[in-house]
Structures are given as C-alpha cells and as structure tokens.
C-alpha positions as CSV (number, residue, x, y, z in Angstrom):
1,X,-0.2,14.6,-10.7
2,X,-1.3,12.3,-13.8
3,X,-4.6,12.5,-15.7
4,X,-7.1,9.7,-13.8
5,X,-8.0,7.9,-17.4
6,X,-4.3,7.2,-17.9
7,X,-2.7,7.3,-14.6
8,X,-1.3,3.4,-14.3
9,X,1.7,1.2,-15.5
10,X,1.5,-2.1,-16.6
11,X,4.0,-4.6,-14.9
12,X,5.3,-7.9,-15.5
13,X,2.8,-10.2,-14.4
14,X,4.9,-11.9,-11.9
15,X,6.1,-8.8,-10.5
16,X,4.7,-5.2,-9.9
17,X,6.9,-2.1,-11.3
18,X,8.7,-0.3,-9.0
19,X,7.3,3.0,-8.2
20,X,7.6,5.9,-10.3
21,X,6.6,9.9,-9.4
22,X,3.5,9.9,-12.0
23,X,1.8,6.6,-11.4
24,X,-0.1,6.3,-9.0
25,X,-0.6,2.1,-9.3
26,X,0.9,-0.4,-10.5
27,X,-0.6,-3.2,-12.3
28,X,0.4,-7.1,-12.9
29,X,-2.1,-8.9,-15.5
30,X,-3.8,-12.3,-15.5
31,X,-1.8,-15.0,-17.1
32,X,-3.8,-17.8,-18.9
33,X,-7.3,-18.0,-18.1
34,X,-8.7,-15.1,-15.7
35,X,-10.5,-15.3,-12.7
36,X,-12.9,-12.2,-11.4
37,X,-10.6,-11.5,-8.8
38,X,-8.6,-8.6,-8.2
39,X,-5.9,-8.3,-5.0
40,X,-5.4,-4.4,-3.7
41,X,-2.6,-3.7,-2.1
42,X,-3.1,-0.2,-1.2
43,X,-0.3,0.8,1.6
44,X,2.8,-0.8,0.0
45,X,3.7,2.2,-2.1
46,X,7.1,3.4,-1.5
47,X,7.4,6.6,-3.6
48,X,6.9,9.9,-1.6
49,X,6.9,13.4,-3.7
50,X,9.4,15.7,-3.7
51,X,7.8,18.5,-2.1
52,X,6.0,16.2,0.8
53,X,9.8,15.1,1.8
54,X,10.8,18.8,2.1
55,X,7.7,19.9,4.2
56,X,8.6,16.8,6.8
57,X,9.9,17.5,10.3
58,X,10.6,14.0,11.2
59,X,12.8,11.3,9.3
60,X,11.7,9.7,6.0
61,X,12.1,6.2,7.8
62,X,9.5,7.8,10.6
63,X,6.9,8.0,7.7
64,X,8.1,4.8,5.6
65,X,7.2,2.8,8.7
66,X,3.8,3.5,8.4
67,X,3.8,1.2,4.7
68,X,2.6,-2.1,4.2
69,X,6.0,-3.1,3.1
70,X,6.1,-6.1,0.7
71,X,3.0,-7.0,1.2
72,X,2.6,-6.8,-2.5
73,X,4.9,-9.1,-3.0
74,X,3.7,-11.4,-0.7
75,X,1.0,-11.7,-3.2
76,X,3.0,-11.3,-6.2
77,X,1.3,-14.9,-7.5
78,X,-2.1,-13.7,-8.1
79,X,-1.4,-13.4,-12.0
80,X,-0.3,-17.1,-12.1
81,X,-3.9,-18.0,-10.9
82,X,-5.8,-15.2,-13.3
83,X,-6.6,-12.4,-11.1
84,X,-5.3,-8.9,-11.2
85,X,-2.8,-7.5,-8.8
86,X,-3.5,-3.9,-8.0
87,X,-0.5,-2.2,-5.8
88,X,-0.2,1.8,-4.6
89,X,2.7,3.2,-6.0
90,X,2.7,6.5,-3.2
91,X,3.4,5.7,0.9
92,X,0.5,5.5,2.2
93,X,1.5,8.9,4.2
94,X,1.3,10.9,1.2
95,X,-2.7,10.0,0.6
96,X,-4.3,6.9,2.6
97,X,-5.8,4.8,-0.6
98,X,-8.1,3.1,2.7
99,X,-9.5,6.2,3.8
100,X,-13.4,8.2,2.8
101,X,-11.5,10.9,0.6
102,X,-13.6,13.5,2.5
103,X,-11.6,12.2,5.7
104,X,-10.0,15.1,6.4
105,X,-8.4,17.7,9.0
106,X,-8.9,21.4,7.7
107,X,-6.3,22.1,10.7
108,X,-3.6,20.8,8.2
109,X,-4.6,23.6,5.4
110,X,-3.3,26.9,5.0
111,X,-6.3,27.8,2.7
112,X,-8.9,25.8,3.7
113,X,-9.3,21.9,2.8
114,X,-9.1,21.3,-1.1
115,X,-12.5,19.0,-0.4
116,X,-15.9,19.3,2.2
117,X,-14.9,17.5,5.3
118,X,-16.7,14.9,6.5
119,X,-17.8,14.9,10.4
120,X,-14.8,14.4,12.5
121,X,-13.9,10.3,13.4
122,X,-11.6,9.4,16.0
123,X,-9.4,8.6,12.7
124,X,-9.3,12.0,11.8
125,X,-8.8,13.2,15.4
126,X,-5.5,11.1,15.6
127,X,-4.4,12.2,12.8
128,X,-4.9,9.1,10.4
129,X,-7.1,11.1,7.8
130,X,-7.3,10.4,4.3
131,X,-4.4,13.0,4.3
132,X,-2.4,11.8,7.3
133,X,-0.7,14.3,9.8
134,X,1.3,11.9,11.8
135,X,3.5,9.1,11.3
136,X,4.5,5.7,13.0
137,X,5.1,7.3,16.6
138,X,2.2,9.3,16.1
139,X,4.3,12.4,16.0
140,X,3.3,15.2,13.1
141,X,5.1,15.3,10.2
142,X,4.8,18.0,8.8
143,X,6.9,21.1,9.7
144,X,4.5,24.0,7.7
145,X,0.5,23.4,6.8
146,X,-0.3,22.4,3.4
147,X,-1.9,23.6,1.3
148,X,-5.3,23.1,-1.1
149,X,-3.7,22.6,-3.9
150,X,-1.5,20.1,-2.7
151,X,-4.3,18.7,-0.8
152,X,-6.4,18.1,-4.1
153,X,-3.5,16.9,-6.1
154,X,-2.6,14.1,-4.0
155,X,-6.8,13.3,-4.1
156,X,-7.5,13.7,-7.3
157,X,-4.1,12.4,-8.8
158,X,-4.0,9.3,-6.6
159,X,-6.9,8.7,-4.2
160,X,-9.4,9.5,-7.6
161,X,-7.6,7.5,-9.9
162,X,-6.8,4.4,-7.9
163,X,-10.5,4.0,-6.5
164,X,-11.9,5.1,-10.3
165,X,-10.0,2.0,-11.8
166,X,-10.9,-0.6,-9.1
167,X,-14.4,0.8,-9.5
168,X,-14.9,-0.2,-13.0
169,X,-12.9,-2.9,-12.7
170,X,-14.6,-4.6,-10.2
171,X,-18.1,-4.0,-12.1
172,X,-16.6,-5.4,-15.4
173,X,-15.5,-8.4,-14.0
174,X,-18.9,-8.8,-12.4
175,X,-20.7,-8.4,-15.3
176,X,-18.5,-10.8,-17.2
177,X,-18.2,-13.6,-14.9
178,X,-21.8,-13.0,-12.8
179,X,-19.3,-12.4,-9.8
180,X,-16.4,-10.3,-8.7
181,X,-14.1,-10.7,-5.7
182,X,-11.6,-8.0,-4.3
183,X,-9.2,-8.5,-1.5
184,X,-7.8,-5.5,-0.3
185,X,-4.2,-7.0,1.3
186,X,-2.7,-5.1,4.4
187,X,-0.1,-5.6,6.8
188,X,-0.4,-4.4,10.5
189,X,2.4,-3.9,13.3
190,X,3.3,-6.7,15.2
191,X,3.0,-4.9,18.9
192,X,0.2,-2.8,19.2
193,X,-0.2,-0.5,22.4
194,X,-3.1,-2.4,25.2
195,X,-3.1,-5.6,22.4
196,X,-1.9,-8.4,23.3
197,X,-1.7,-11.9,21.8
198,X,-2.0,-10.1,18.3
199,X,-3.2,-12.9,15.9
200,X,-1.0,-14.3,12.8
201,X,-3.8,-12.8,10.4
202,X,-6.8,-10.9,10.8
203,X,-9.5,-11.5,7.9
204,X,-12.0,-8.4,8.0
205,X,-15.4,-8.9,6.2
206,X,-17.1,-5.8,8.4
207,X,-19.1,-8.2,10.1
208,X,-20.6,-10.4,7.5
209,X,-21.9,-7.2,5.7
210,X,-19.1,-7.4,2.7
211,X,-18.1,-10.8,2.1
212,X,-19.7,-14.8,1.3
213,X,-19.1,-16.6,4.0
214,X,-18.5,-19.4,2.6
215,X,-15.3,-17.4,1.2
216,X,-13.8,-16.0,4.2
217,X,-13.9,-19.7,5.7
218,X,-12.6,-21.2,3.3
219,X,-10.0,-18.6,3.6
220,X,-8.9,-18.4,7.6
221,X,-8.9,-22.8,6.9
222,X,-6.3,-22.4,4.6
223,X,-4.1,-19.9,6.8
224,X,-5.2,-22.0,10.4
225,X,-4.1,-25.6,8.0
226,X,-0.6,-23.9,7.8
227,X,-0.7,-23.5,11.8
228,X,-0.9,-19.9,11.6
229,X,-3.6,-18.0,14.4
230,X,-6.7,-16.0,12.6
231,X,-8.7,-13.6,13.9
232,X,-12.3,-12.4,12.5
233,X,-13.2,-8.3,12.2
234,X,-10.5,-8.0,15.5
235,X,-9.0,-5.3,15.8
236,X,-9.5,-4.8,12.2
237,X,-13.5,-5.2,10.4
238,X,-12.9,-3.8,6.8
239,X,-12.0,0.1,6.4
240,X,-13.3,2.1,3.3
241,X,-12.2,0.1,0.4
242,X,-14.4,-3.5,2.3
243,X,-17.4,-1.0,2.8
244,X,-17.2,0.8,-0.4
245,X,-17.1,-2.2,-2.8
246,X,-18.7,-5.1,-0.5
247,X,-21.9,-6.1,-2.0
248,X,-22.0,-10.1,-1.8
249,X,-26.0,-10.1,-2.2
250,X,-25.2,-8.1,-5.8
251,X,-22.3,-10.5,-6.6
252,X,-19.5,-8.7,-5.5
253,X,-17.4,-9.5,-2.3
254,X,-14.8,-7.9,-0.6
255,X,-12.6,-9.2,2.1
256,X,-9.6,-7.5,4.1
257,X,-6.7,-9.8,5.0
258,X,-4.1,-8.3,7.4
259,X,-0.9,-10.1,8.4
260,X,1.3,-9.6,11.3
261,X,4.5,-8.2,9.8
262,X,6.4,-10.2,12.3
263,X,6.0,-13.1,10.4
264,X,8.0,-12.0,7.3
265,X,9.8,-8.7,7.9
266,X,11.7,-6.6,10.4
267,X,9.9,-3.8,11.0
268,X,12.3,-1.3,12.4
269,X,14.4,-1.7,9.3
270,X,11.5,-2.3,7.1
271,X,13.4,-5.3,5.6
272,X,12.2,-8.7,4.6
273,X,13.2,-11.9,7.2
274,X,14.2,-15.3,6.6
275,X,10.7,-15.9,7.0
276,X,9.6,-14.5,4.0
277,X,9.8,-17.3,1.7
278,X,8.1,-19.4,3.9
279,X,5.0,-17.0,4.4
280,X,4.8,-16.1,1.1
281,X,4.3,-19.9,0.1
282,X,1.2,-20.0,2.5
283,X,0.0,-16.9,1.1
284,X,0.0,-18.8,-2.7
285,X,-2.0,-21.5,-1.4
286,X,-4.2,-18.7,-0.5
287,X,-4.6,-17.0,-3.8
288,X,-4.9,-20.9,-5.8
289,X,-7.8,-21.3,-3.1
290,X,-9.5,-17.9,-3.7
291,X,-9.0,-18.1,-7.9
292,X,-10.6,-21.9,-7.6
293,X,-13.8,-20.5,-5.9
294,X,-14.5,-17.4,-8.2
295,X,-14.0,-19.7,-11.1
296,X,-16.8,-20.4,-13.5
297,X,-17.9,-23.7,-13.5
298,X,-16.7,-25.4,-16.5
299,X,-19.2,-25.6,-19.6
300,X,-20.0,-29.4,-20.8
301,X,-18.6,-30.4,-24.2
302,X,-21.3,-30.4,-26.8
C-alpha cells in the first residue's frame, strides 16, 4: 500500500482518474474561483487487490455489487462550480471508507485483528465492518481468514490516507473561508428487504446534529422541484464520515445524500441506464445550489 502523505492522483477536473492499484483516491480540482466544499464519494471505487480476488469464494460481480457505481460521476460537475471532488479508488469491499476503522470482526483474522476492536454493532455482526466479510447477498467472501497484515494494510494504506486528507482538507477550507461543507455522496439498492416505497433520495444530516438546516432544505427543494421523492435520516441518518466531520456550530457541515440506483443504473449489471443523463442534470443543479450557499459574500469595491 502507498505512503499516506502521498497516497492520491490528481484528475482532470471534469473527470476523476480511473483507478489504479496504489492510489487510494482520486482527486478532480476546483476550476475558477473555489468554494469550501468538498464532495466524497467513498463506495464508487472499482479496483480490488490482487491478493483479495484470490482469497474470494464467491464471484467478483457478487462483491462489485456492493459499490456505489457512478455515483462519482453523477457528481462529476462539482469542479465547474469550485469544490473538490474526492472519489475511492478501492470497492468498498476491500476497506468500507464509511465505517469507525476500529469496526471490526477478529473472527476474520488468522492472527488476531491488525487494530483494537471496537464493541461489537449490529454492523459488525452482519458482517458490514470496516473490513467487510460478506457481499451483496450477504454471503461470505472470503474462502481462507485474513490476515493482520493484510488487515492493517488495507487500513492504513486506504482507510488512513483517505480520512487523513479529507481531515485537513476540510479544516483548511474552514479556516480560509470561515466555513467548510462536505457531502459524502452514496448510492443505495433500489429493493431493500421489509422496505417498501423506498424514496428517490435520502438526505442524512444524523438528525440535525451534523448539518445547517437551512442547507439540507435548500437541498431536498431542489431534488423534490425536479419531481423526485426525498426522504430525511430514513433508512439512512449519516454513518461515520456525517458524524466524524459534522460540526455546523464550529463551521463545518456535513450532509449524506443517497440515491436510489434505480434511477440511473441497472443494478444487476452494474451498468448506467438511459436515465443517467437525465439524473445527472438534476444532480448539477444540486452542486450550482450547494457551491452558491458556501460562497463568500462578495467584498464591495473600494
């Protein structure tokens, strides 16, 4: 795994770089004048190691299903409106970017965990760790235990690197502009088991406790305006990423935004639908919405 202090690429701006074994994120810089914003997309990586593919017992496309697929290009605009766009380069199977990196199963471990495990969650139980142990039928994946080496490389290589960035990221930006805004971008399956009625989007702000309000309204108008259904902290409030870096009475907001991948994609063959272009439009009015509120207020001409 990379060194953390130089463990990125730089993409295009309009476009992040595809994924490569020893980055663990991609990023796409402001154009023009930048906004404190920055847009995570932390399940859309694609890349899986070598060694991970030969310890699965189950098919590639099993784990692959478990992605945010495109999601970072649904927000491939944010450049165009200043902010930074942040994207996983790794599935999330190989280390879960939204997960407490002490989230984890010492079951899976030959040697012991490579880290102190938290207290078990229901997470954990099901096998949805910070190292997950199933995939998208909730089957395991893995035909031998791991072990700590592997463990700690994919946490200190990706999970350390990728939070260690947006950490110091986010506090620059607040310390420039007064503010800093981060919206962690996710995708979630569009039939979930006892769900029903699943809405269009799902904005997560843990309850009021990470994000202005005045921010996540103005966000769910935009997405009902363009006839779409939103749905507040149900099923989904925020995970670690909203509750690490949501601060709004220090300046700093964080909101989770997850859309219904029927709406652009088909999920079985994790390929993008006709819909896409259509979606992906809303999801710019979005971003031009979000970049106009962070801005600074304009200074008067001497």
């Amino acid at each position: 795994m990379p060194d953390s202090s130089t463990a990125f690429q730089l993409a295009p701006a309009d476009s992040p770089a595809p994924a490569v074994p020893d980055a663990p994120f991609t990023l796409a810089q402001p154009e023009g004048a930048p906004v404190p914003v920055v847009f995570a997309s932390p399940h859309s990586g694609s890349h899986y190691p070598e060694a991970m593919v030969e310890a699965l017992c189950v098919p590639l496309m099993d784990v692959r299903r478990t992605e945010d697929a495109y999601v970072d290009e649904l927000f491939a605009a944010a450049p165009r409106h200043g902010a930074l766009l942040l994207a996983a380069a790794y599935g999330r199977s190989v280390v879960d970017l939204n997960r407490d990196p002490h989230e984890l199963d010492p079951s899976m471990f030959a040697d012991g965990p490579p880290r102190a495990c938290a207290q078990p969650t229901p997470r954990v139980e099901a096998g949805l760790g910070c190292l997950p142990r199933v995939g998208a039928r909730g089957e395991g994946i893995y035909g031998r235990l791991l072990s700590r080496e592997e463990g700690e490389q994919r946490l200190s290589g990706i999970h350390d690197a990728y939070h260690g960035f947006l950490s110091e990221e986010l506090e620059r930006l607040r310390t420039e502009f007064g503010r800093a805004i981060l919206v962690d971008c996710h995708s979630m399956p569009s039939v979930q088991p006892g769900r029903r009625n699943l809405a269009d989007i799902v904005l997560g702000d843990r309850f009021g406790a990470s994000c202005e309000p005045r921010l996540i309204t103005r966000v769910e108008r935009i997405f009902r305006n363009h006839g779409l259904s939103v749905a507040r902290n149900a099923p989904y409030a925020g995970g670690y990423t909203t509750r690490r870096y949501g601060r709004p009475k220090r300046g700093l907001s964080a909101l989770q935004i997850e859309i219904n991948r029927g709406l652009y994609m088909d999920e079985h063959q994790i390929a993008r639908s006709a819909d896409f272009p259509a979606l992906r439009r809303v999801i710019d009015a979005v971003i031009a919405d979000i970049a106009d509120f962070s801005a600074p207020p304009l200074k008067p001409n001497p």
